[in-house]
C-alpha positions as CSV (number, residue, x, y, z in Angstrom):
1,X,-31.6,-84.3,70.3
2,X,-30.2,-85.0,66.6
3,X,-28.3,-88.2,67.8
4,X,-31.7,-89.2,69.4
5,X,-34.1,-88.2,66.5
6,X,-31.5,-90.2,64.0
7,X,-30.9,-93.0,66.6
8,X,-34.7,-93.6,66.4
9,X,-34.7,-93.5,62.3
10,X,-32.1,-96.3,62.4
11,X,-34.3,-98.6,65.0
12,X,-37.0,-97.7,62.6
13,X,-35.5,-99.1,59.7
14,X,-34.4,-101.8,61.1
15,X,-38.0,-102.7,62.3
16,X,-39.2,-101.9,59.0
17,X,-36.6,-104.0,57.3
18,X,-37.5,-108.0,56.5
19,X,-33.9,-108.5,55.5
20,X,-32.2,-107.6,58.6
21,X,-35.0,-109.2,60.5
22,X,-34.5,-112.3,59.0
23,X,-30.7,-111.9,58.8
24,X,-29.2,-115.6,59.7
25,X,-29.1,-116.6,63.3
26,X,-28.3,-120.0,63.4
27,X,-26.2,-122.6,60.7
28,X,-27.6,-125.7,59.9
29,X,-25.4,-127.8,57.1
30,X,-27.2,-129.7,54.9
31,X,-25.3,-132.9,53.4
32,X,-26.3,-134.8,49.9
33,X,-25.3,-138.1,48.9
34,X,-24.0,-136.7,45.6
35,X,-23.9,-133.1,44.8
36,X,-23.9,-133.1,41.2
37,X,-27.5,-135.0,41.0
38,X,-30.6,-132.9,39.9
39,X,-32.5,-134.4,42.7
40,X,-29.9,-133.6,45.6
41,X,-29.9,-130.1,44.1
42,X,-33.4,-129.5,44.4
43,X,-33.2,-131.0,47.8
44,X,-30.3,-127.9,48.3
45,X,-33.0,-125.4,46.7
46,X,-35.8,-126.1,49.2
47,X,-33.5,-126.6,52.0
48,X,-31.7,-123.0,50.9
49,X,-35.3,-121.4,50.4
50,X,-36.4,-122.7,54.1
51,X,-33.1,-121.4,55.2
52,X,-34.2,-117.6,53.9
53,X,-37.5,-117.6,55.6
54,X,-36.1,-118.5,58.8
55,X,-32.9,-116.9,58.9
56,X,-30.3,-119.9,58.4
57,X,-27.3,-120.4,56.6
58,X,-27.5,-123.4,54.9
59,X,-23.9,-124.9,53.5
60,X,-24.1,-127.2,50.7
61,X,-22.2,-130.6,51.1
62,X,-22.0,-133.9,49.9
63,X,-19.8,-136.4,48.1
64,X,-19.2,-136.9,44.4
65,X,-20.8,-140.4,44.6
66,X,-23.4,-142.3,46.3
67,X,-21.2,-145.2,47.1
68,X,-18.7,-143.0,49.0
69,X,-19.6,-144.0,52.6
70,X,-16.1,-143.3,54.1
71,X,-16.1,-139.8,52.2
72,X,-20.0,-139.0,53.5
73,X,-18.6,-139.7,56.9
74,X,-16.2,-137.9,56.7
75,X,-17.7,-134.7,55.6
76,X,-20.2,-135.3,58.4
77,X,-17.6,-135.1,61.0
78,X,-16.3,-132.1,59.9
79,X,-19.7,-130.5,59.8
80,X,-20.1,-131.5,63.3
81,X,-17.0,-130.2,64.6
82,X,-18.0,-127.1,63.5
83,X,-20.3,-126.6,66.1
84,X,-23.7,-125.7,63.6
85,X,-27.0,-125.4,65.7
86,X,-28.2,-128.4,64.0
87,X,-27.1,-130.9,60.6
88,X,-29.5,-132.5,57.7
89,X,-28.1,-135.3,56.0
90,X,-29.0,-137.7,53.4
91,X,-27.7,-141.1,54.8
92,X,-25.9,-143.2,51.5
93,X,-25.9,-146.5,54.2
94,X,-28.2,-146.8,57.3
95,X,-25.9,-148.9,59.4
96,X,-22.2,-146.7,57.9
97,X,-23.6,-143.1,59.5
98,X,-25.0,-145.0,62.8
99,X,-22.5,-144.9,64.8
100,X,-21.5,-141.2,63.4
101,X,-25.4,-140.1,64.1
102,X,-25.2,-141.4,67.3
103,X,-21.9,-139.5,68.4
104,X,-23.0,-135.9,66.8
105,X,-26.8,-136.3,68.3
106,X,-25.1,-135.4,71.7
107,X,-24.1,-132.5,71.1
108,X,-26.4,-131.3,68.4
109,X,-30.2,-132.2,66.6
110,X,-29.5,-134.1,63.5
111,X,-32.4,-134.7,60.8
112,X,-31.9,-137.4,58.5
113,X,-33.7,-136.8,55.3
114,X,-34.4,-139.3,52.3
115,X,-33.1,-142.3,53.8
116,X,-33.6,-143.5,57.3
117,X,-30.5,-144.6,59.4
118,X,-30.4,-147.0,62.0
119,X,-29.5,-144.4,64.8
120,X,-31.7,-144.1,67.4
121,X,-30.8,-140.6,67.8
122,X,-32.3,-138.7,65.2
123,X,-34.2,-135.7,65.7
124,X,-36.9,-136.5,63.1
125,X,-36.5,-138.4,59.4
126,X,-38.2,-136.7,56.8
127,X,-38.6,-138.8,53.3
128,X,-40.9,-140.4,51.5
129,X,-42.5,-143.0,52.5
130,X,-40.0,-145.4,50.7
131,X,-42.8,-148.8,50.9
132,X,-45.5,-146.7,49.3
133,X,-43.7,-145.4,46.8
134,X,-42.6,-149.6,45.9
135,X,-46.5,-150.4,46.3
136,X,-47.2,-147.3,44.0
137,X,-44.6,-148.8,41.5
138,X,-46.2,-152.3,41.4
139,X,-49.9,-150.8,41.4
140,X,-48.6,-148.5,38.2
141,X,-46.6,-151.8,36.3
142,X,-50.0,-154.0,36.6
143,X,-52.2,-151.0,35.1
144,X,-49.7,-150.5,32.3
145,X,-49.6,-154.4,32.1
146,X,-53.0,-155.0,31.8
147,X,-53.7,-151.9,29.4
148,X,-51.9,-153.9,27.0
149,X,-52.5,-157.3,27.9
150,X,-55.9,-157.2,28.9
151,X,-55.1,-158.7,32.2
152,X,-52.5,-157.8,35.1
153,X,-51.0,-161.3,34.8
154,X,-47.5,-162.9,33.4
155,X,-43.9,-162.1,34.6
156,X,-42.1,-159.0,35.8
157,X,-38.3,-158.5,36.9
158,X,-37.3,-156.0,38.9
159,X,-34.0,-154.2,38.7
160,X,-32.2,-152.7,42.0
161,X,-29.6,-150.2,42.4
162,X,-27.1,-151.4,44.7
163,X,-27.2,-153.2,47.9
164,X,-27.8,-152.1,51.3
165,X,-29.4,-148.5,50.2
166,X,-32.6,-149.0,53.3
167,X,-34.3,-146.6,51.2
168,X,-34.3,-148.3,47.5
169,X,-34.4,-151.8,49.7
170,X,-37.9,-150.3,50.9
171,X,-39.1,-149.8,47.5
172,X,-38.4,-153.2,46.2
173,X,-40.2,-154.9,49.1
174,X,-42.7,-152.1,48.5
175,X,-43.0,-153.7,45.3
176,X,-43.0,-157.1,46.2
177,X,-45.0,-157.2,49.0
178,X,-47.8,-155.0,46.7
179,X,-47.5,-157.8,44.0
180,X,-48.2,-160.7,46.3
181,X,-51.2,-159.3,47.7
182,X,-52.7,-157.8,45.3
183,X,-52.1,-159.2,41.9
184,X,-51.7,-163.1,42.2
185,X,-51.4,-163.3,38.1
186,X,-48.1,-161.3,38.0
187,X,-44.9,-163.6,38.9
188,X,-41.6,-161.8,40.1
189,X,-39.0,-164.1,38.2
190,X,-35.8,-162.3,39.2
191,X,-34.7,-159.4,41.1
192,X,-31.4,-158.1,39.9
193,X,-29.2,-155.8,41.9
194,X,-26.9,-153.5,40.1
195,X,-23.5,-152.2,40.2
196,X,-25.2,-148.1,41.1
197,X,-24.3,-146.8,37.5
198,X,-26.4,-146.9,34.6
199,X,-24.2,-149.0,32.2
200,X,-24.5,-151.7,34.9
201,X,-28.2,-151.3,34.8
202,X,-28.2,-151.1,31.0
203,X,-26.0,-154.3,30.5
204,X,-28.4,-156.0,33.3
205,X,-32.0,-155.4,31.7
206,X,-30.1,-156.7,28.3
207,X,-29.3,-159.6,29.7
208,X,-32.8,-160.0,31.8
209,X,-34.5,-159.5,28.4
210,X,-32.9,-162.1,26.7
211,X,-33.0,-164.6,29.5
212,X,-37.0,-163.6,29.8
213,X,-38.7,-163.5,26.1
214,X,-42.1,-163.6,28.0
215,X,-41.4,-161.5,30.6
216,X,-44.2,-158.4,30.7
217,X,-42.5,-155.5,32.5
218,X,-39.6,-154.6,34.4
219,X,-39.4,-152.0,37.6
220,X,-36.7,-149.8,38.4
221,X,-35.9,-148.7,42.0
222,X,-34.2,-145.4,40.8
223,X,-33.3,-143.2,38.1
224,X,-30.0,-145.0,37.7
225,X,-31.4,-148.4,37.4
226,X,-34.7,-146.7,35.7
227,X,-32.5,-145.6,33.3
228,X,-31.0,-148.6,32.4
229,X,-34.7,-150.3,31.7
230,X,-35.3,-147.6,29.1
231,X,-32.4,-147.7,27.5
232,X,-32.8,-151.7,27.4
233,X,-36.0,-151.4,26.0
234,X,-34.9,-149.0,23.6
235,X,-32.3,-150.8,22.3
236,X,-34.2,-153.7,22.1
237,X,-37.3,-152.5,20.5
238,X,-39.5,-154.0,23.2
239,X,-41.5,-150.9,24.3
240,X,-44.9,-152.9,22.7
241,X,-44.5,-156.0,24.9
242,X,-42.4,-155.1,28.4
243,X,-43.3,-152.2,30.2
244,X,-40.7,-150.6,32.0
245,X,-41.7,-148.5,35.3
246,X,-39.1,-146.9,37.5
247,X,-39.0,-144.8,40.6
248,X,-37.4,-141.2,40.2
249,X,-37.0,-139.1,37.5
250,X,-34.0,-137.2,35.4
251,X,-34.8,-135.3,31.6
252,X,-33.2,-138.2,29.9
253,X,-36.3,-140.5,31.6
254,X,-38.9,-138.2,30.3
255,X,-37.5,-138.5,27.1
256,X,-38.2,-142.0,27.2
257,X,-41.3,-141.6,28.9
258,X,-41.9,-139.3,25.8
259,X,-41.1,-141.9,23.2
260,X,-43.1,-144.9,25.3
261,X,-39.8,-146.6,26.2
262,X,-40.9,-146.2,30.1
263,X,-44.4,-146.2,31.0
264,X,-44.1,-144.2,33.8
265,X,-42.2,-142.7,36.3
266,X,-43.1,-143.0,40.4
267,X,-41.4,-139.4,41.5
268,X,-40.8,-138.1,44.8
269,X,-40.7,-134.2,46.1
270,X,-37.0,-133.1,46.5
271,X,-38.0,-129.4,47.2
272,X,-40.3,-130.3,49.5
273,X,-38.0,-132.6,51.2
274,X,-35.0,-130.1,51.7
275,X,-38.0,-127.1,53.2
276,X,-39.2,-129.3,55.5
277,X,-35.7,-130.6,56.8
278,X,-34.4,-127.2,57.8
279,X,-38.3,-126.7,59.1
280,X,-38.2,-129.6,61.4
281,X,-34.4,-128.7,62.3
282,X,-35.1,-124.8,63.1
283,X,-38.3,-126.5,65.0
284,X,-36.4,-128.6,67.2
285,X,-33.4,-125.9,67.5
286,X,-36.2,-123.6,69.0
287,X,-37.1,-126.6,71.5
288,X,-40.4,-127.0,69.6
289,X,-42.4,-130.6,69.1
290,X,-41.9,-132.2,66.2
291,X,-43.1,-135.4,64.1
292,X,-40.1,-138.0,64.5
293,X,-41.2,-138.9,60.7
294,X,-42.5,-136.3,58.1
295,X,-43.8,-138.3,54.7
296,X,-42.8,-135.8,51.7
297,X,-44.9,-137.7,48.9
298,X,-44.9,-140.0,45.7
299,X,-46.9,-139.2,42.6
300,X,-47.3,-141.0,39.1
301,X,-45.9,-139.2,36.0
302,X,-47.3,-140.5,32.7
303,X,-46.8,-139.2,29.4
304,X,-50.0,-137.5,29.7
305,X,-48.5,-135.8,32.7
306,X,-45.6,-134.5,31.5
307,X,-46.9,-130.9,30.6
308,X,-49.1,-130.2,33.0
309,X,-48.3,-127.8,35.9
310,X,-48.1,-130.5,38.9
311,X,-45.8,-132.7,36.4
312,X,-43.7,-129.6,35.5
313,X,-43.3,-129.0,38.8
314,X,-42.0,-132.2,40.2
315,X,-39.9,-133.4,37.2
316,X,-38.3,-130.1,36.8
317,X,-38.2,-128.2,39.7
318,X,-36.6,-124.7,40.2
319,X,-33.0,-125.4,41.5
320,X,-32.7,-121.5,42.7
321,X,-32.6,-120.4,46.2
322,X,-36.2,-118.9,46.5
């Protein structure tokens, strides 16, 4: 009767228990582009906190650049071969992981999150929507331009990352195609596309400066070649006559958003991108429908932004494990 009576306290407690209820069940990887980045790190925070409410482990992985295809790949492959329930991964080239997609999505889902890839396979992409965010970008340069000019009109540049990103691509034809229809007094004089590190973008808006000494305002596809535009401007002392907008954010950009050396920043929702990858994952795990594209969101940050609770929130969110 004892060993029943305590047999039945156990059960209880177990019943009773959120932590053991929610003890992890299934493994779902979750691989970055670059794991030292802020915004890969929050992505790992919101896919870690989704993890806790539905009891998955969630390893951290990624590459120490976002020019390593061959090394993305390869950590992929591993991943895979270790049987997970499921895999998240943050595609550095569309056409490079293909074929690798293609392969694991026999065996196992595989959510692609931030940047699509050209796999056919995919479970579900969950980003932001990459064309908006570009249209956002130009609809933010001609405001800025026209606050100081009087009119949205006269020439802009726009600086890109590197080549064959599908996801900073987007934004640039985003931008473009926004600029075209919508604001025929703006010209696009030259789109630059950078070596992927900030001294490449800085040396590049330098030189785009002094080949342009009418140009208005310059957009920025990332925080890399945002940074770069900034730090041009800066050094230049051009913050009263080119605007400089750029998509994504990192402390050293609100500085300069601070000091008027960037007009504004166009930032996404890494949090909310890494939670709802492991959501859609654990969804389609369970055999559950689920939205083959999930749009995280694009906001404006201005300096008037900055300290408010929605701008703390998305230019500095909380990296823990919630």
């Amino acid at each position: 009767m004892k060993a029943f009576i305590a047999g039945v306290a156990v059960m209880a407690t177990v019943l009773a228990s959120p932590n053991l209820l929610a003890a992890p069940t299934m493994t779902i990887p979750v691989i970055v582009k670059n794991t030292s980045v802020p915004f890969w790190q929050a992505v790992f925070a919101g896919a870690c906190t989704a993890g806790k409410k539905y009891g998955v482990t969630v390893p951290r992985l990624g590459a120490s650049s976002e020019a390593d295809m061959s090394g993305q790949i390869g950590i992929f492959e591993n991943a895979v071969s270790g049987k997970p329930a499921a895999i998240v991964i943050t595609p550095v080239s569309a056409e490079a992981l293909g074929p690798a997609i293609d392969e694991a999505a026999t065996k196992i889902p595989v959510v692609v999150a931030d940047t699509p890839s050209n796999s056919k396979q995919v479970a579900a992409t969950v980003m932001t929507d990459n064309v908006a965010a570009g249209r956002l970008g130009a609809d933010t340069l001609a405001q800025e331009i026209q606050k100081k000019y009087g009119k949205a009109e006269g020439q802009v540049a726009i600086l890109q990352f590197l080549p064959g990103v599908k996801s900073v691509q987007d934004r640039v034809d985003g931008f473009k195609d926004q600029v075209a229809k919508k604001y025929p007094g703006l010209k696009v004089v030259t789109t630059r596309i950078g070596d992927g590190s900030v001294t490449g973008s800085l040396n590049t808006t330098l030189d785009v400066l002094s080949t342009f000494p009418q140009l208005r305002g310059i957009f920025g596809d990332t925080f890399y070649s945002g940074l770069g535009v900034g730090q041009g401007i800066a050094e230049t002392k051009a913050k009263d006559r080119v605007m400089g907008v750029t998509v994504d954010s990192t402390d050293e950009l609100v500085k300069l958003v601070r000091s008027g050396d960037m007009k504004a920043l166009i930032v996404q929702d890494p949090f909310q991108m890494g939670y709802l990858s492991i959501e859609t994952a654990v969804k389609k795990v369970k055999g559950e429908k689920v939205n083959t594209f999930v749009d995280t969101g694009v906001h404006v940050i201005r300096s008037a932004d900055l300290d408010t609770p929605e701008g703390k929130r998305l230019l500095n969110p909380d990296l823990s494990c919630r």
